[in-house]
C-alpha positions as CSV (number, residue, x, y, z in Angstrom):
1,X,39.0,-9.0,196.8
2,X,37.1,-8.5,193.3
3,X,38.9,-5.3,192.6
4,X,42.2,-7.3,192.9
5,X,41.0,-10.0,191.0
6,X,39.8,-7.3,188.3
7,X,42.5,-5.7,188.5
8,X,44.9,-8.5,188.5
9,X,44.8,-9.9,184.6
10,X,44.3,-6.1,183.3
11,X,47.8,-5.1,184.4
12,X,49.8,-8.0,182.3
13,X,47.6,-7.1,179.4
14,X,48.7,-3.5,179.4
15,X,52.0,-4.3,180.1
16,X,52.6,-6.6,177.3
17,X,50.7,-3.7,175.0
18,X,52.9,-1.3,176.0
19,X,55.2,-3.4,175.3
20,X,54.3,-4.6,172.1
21,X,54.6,-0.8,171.2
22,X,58.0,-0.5,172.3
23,X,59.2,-2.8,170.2
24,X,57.6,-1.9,167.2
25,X,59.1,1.7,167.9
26,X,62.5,0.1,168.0
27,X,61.5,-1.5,165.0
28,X,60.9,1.4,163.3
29,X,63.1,4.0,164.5
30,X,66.6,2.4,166.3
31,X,67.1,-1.0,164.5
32,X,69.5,-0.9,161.9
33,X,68.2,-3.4,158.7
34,X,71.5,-3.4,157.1
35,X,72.2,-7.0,158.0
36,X,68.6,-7.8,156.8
37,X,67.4,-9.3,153.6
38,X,66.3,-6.5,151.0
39,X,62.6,-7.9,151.0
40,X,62.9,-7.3,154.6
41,X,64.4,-3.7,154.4
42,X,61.4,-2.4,151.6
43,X,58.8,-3.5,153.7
44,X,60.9,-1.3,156.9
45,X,60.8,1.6,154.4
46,X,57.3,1.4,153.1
47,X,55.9,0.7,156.9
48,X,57.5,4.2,157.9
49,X,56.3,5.8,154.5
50,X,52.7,4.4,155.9
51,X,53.9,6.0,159.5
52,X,54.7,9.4,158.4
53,X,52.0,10.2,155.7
54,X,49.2,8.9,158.7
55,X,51.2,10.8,160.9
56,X,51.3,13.8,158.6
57,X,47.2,13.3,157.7
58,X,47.0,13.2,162.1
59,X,48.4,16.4,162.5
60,X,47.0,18.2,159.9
61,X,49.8,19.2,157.5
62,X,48.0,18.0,154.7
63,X,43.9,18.8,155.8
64,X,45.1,22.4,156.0
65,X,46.1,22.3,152.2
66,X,43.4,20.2,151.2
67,X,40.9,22.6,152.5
68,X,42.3,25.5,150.9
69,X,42.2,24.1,148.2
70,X,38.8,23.3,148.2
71,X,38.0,27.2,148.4
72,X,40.5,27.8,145.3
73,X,39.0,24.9,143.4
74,X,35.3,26.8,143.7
75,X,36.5,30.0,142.8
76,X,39.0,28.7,139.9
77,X,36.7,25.8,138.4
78,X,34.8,27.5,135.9
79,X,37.7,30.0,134.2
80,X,39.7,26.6,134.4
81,X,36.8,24.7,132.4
82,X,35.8,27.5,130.3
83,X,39.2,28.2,128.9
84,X,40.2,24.4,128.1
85,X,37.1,24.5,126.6
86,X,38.0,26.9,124.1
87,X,40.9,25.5,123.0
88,X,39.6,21.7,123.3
89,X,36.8,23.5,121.0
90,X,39.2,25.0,118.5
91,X,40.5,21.3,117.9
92,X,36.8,19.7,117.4
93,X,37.1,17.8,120.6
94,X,35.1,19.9,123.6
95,X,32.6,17.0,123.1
96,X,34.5,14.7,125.4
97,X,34.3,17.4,128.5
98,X,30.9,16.1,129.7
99,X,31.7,12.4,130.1
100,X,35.1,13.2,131.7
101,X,33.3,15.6,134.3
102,X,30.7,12.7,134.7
103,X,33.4,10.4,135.5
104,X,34.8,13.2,138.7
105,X,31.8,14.7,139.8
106,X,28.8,12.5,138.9
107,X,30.3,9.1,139.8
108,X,30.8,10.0,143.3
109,X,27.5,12.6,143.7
110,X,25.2,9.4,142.8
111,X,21.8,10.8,141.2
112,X,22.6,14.6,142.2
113,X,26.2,14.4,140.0
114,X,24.4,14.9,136.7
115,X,22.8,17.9,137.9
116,X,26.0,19.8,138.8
117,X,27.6,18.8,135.8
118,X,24.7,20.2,134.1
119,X,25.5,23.4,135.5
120,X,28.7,23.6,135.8
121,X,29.1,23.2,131.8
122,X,26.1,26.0,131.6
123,X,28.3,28.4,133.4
124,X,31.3,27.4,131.2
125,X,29.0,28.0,128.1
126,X,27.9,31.4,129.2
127,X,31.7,32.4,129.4
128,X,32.4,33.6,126.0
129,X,36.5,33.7,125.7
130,X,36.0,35.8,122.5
131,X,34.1,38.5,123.8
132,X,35.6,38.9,127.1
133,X,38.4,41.2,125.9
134,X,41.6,42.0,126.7
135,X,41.1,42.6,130.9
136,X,38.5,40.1,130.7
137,X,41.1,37.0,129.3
138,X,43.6,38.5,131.3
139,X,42.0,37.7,134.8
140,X,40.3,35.0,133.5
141,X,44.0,33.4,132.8
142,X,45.2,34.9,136.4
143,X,42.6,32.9,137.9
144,X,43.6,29.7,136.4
145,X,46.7,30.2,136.5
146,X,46.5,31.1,140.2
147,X,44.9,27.7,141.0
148,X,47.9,26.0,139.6
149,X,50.0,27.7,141.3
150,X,47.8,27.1,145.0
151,X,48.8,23.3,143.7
152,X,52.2,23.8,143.6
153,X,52.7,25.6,146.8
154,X,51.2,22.4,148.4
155,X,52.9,20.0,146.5
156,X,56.5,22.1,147.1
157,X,55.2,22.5,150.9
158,X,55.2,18.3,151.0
159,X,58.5,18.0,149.4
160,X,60.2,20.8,151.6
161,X,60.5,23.0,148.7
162,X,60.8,26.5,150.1
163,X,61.1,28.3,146.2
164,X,58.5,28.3,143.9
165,X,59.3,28.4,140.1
166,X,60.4,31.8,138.4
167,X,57.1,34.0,136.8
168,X,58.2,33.2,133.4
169,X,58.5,29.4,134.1
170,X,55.4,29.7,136.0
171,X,53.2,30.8,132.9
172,X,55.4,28.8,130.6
173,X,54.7,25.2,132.6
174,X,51.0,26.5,133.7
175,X,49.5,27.6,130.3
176,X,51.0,24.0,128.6
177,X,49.2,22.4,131.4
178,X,46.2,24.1,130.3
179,X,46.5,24.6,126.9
180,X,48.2,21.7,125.3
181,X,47.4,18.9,128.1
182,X,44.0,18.4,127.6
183,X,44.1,18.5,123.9
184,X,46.8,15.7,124.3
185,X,44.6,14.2,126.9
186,X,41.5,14.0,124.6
187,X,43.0,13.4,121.4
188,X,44.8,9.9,123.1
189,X,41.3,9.3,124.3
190,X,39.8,9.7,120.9
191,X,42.8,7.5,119.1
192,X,42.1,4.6,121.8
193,X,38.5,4.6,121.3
194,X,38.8,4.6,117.4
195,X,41.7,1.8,117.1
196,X,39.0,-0.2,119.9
197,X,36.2,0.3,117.4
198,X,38.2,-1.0,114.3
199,X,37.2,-3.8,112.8
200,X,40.9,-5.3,113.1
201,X,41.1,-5.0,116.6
202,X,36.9,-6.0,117.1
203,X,37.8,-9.5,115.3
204,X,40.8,-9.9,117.5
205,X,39.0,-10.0,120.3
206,X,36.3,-12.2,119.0
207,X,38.8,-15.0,120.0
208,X,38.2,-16.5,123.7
209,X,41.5,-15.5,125.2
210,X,42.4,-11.8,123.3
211,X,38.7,-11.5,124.5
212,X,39.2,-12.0,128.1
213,X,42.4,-9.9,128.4
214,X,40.6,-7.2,126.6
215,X,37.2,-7.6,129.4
216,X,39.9,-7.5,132.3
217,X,42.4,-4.3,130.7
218,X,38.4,-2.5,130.4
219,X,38.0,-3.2,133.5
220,X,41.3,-2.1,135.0
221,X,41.6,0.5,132.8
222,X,40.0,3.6,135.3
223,X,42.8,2.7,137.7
224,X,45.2,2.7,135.2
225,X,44.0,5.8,133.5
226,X,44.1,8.0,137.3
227,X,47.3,6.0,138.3
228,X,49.0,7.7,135.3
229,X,47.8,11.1,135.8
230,X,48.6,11.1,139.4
231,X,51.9,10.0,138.7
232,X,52.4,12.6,135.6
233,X,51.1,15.7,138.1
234,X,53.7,14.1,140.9
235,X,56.4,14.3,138.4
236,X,55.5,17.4,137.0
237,X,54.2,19.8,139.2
238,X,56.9,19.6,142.4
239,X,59.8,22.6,141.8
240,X,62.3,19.6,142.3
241,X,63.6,16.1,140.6
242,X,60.9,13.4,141.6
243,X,62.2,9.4,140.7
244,X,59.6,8.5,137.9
245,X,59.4,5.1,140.5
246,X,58.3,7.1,143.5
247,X,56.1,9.6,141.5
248,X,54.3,5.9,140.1
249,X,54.1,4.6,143.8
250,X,52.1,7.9,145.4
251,X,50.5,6.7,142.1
252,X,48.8,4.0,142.5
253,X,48.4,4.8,146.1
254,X,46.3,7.7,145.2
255,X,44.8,5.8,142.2
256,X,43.4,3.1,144.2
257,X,42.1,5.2,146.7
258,X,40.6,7.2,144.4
259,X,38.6,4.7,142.5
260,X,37.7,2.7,146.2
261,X,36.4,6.1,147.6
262,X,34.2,7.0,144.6
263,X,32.4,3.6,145.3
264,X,32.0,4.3,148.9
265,X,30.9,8.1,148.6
266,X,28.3,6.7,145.8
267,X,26.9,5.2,149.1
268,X,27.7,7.4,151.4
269,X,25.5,9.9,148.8
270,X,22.9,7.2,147.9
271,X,22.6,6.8,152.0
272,X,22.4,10.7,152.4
273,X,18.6,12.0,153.1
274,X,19.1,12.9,156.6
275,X,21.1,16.0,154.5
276,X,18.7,16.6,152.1
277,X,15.9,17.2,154.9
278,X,18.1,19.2,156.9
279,X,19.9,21.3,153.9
280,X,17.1,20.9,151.6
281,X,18.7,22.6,148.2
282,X,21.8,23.4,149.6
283,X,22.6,19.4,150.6
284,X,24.2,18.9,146.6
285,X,26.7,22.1,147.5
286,X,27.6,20.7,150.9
287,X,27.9,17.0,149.3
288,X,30.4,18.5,146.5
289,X,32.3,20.4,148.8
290,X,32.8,16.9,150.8
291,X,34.0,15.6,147.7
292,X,36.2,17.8,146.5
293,X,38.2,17.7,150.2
294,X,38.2,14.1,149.7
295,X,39.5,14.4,146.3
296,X,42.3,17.1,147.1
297,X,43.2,15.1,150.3
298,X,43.8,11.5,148.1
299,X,46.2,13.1,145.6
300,X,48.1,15.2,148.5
301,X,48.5,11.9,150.4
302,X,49.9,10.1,147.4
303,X,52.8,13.4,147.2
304,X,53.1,12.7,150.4
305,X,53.8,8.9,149.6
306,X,56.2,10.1,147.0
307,X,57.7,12.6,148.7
308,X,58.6,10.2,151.6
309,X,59.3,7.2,149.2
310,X,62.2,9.3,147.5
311,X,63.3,10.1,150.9
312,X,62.7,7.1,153.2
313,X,66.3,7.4,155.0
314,X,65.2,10.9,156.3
315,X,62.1,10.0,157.9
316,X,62.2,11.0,162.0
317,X,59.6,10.9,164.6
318,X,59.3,14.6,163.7
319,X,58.1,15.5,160.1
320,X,60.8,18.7,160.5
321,X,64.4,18.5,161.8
322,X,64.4,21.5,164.2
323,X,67.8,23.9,163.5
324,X,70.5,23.0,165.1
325,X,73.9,24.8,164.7
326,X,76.5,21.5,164.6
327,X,73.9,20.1,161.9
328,X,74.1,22.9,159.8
329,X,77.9,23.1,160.2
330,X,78.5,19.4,159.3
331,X,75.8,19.3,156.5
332,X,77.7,22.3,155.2
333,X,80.9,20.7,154.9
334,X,79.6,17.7,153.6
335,X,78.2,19.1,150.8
336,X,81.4,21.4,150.2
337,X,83.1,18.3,150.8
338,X,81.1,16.3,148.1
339,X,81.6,18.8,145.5
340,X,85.3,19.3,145.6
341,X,85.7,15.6,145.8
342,X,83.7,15.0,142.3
343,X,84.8,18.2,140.9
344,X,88.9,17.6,141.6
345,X,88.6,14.0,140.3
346,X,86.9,14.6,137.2
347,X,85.6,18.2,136.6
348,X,82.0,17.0,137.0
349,X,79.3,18.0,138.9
350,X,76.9,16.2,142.2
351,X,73.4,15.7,141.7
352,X,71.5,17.8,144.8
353,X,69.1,14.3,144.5
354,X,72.2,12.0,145.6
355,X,72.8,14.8,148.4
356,X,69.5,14.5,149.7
357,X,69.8,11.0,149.4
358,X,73.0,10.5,151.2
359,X,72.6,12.5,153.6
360,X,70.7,12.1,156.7
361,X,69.2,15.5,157.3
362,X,66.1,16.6,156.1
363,X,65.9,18.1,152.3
364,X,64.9,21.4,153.7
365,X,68.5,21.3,155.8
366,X,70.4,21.0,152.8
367,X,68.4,23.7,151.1
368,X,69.0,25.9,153.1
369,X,72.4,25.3,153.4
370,X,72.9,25.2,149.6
371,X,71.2,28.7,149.6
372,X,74.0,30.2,152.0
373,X,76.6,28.7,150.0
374,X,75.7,29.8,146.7
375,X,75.0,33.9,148.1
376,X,78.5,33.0,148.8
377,X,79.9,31.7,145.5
378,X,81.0,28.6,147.1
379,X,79.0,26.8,144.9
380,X,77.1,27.2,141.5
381,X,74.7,25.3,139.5
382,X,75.5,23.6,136.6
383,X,74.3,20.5,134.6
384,X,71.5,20.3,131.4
385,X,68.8,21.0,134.2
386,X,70.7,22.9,136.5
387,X,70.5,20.0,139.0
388,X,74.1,19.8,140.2
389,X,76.4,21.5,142.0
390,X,79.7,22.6,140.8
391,X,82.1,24.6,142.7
392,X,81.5,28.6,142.1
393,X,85.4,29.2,142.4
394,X,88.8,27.7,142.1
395,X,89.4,25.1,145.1
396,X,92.7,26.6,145.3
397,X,91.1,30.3,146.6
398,X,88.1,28.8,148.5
399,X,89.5,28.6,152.5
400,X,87.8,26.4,154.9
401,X,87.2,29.4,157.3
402,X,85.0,31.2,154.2
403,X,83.4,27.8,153.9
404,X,82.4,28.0,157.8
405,X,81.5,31.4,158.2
406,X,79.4,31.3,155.1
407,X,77.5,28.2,157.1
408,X,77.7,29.7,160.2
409,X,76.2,33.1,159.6
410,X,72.9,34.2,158.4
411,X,72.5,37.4,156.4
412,X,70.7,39.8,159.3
413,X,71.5,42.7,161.2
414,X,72.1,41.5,164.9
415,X,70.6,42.9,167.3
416,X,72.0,46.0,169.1
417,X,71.2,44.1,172.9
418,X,73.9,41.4,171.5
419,X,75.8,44.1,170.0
420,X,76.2,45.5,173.4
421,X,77.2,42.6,175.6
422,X,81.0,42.7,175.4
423,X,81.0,39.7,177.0
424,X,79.5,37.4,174.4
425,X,81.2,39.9,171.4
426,X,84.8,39.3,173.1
427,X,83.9,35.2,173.5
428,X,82.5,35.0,169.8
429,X,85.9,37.4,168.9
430,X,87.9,34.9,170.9
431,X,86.7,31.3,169.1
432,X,86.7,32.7,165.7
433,X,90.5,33.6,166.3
434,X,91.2,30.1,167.6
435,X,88.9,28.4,164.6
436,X,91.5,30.6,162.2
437,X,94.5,29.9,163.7
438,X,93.6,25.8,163.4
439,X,92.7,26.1,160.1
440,X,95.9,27.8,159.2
441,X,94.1,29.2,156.0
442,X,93.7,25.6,154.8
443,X,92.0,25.5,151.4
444,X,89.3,23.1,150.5
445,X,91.6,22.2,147.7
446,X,94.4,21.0,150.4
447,X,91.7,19.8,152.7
448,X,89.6,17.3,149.7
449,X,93.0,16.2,149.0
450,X,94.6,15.2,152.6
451,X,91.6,13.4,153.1
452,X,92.1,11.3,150.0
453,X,95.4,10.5,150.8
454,X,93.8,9.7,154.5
455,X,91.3,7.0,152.8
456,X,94.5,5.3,150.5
């Protein structure tokens, strides 16, 4: 009698759970929000952005980078320091280095932070970019350069980028990063804190109100200063075209988890002598390796956020869309489709952003995709930024049957066991015949333009 009577209230409560659940996975997944107000349908997109990038953080597609990172970041730290140094130095400004590593490493390390800044900076200063010669600079820029590009392999990875930028853009983009951004970066640091120190702008904020905004824009102003970065290296560093709106949301995602988790690793640190007995000297190298994860995982998060913000009508239960042959075959056409349409209207060309917008398959899909029709000179790039698609041939001599095979097949030597089995080689023989005798050798000229008489 007391088991039932256990027993009894437990069941309702995981039934109504369960299905509590249920409905939020409707929610989420099978509702359609099209007949809902707009503020109704952002908050559906931004609760499965939040679903994904936890589910993403759960499964370990973003720890993995962040970790690897983390061993690239030890390895590359001090070439990277020593040679922005060198140039910061040529302009009169390598002054500013130490409170901006103070600001990354000692805010967060607590009483220990100033000690590795200390020797971090002693190792940059016993790098001498002069003397190191020609071999010496040259690996010394390999190293940095390598770290960048460790970044952008995780950043592509997140947006389902599968090529990385050509060698030459590579060094191009890499060295400006490390060359001309921090001298940019500084010398807007310097200009701020000068125009602040003026006397113009020190008696305008003698008055009560200009005084207040400026105590509460000082205040803000570490959120606003990460916020930007993150959303410049979101824009920036992806081999795609990011929305400036959904670079500036993983943003301020990332920014304000930034700034909370340097408050709560100060006391995480400040709390931290059960490591220092136990590690003795080695507890500041374990307790920067922490946060350097923790600082690799918040800005991969906020790509993430991005990444998923841009892309919000592609998210699935799944993070990939596994292959599937009749996806690849009507993504195919669509895209074909799409580019005849624009391209026999006006002579212009489609974005690949609207594409990947429009279309609900995964950006990797249509990458893929795109890549078969272009070894196929179906399609071409065209554009200021080579972000559109064009088509690579007259409409007239592109057939629909090219257009499918080029879809269909894969460039790979079968394998002599399928080679051999005449029954699946005589079936395969048998519905490419009837696919060509359908199509009649329809063009994709003839075919964009039945279909527009269809829609009139």
């Amino acid at each position: 009698m007391t088991n039932e009577s256990e027993q009894g209230p437990a069941a309702p409560a995981g039934s109504r759970i369960e299905a509590v659940f249920k409905k939020l996975d409707r929610w989420l997944w099978h509702v359609e929000t099209a007949h809902r107000s707009v503020l109704h349908q952002r908050f559906w997109h931004l609760s499965r952005v939040l679903v994904a990038v936890i589910r993403d953080v759960a499964r370990g597609y973003i720890t993995l980078h962040a970790m690897s990172l983390v061993y690239t970041t030890l390895l590359s730290m001090v070439p990277f320091l020593a040679l922005s140094f060198s140039v910061l130095k040529g302009f009169g400004v390598h002054n500013q280095l130490e409170p901006v590593l103070q600001n990354v490493l000692a805010a967060p390390l607590g009483e220990r932070g100033p000690m590795v800044v200390e020797n971090i900076l002693g190792f940059v200063d016993n790098i001498k970019v002069g003397v190191l010669g020609s071999v010496g600079l040259g690996l010394l820029i390999f190293t940095v350069v390598s770290l960048i590009q460790k970044i952008e392999r995780s950043f592509n990875e997140i947006w389902r980028v599968s090529e990385s930028r050509s060698l030459a853009q590579r060094f191009a983009s890499y060295l400006s990063v490390v060359m001309i951004g921090p001298v940019l970066v500084f010398s807007a640091m310097g200009a701020t804190a000068a125009l602040v120190n003026s006397s113009a702008v020190q008696q305008a904020i003698s008055f009560a109100p200009l005084g207040v905004v400026f105590g509460t824009l000082s205040k803000l102003m570490p959120y606003l200063i990460i916020i930007g970065l993150f959303t410049f290296l979101y824009t920036f560093i992806p081999n795609t075209k990011v929305g400036l709106r959904h670079a500036f949301l993983g943003g301020l995602v990332a920014g304000i988890i930034w700034q909370t988790s340097i408050f709560g690793f100060t006391l995480f640190v400040s709390n931290s002598g059960n490591y220092t007995a136990i590690y003795s000297g080695f507890a500041v190298g374990i307790l920067l390796l922490i946060w350097l994860y923790l600082a690799w995982l918040i800005l991969l998060i906020g790509a993430s956020v991005a990444f998923y913000s841009q892309h919000a009508q592609q998210i699935t239960r799944s993070r990939i869309n596994p292959p599937a042959a009749r996806v690849d075959e009507m993504t195919g056409l669509a895209i074909m489709h799409a580019v005849a349409q624009k391209f026999d209207r006006d002579g212009g060309g489609v974005p690949i952003t609207d594409m990947e917008s429009k279309l609900s398959v995964g950006p990797e899909v249509i990458q893929r995709i795109i890549s078969k029709l272009l070894k196929n000179n179906l399609v071409t790039y065209a554009g200021p930024s080579a972000n559109q698609l064009v088509p690579g041939r007259s409409l007239d001599h592109i057939s629909l049957r090219e257009v499918l095979r080029a879809v269909r097949y894969q460039e790979a030597d079968l394998p002599s066991s399928l080679q051999k089995n005449k029954a699946v080689t005589e079936l395969i023989t048998e519905l490419e015949a009837a696919t060509a005798s359908t199509l009649n050798d329809q063009s994709v000229a003839d075919w964009v333009r039945q279909s527009e008489e269809k829609e009139t």
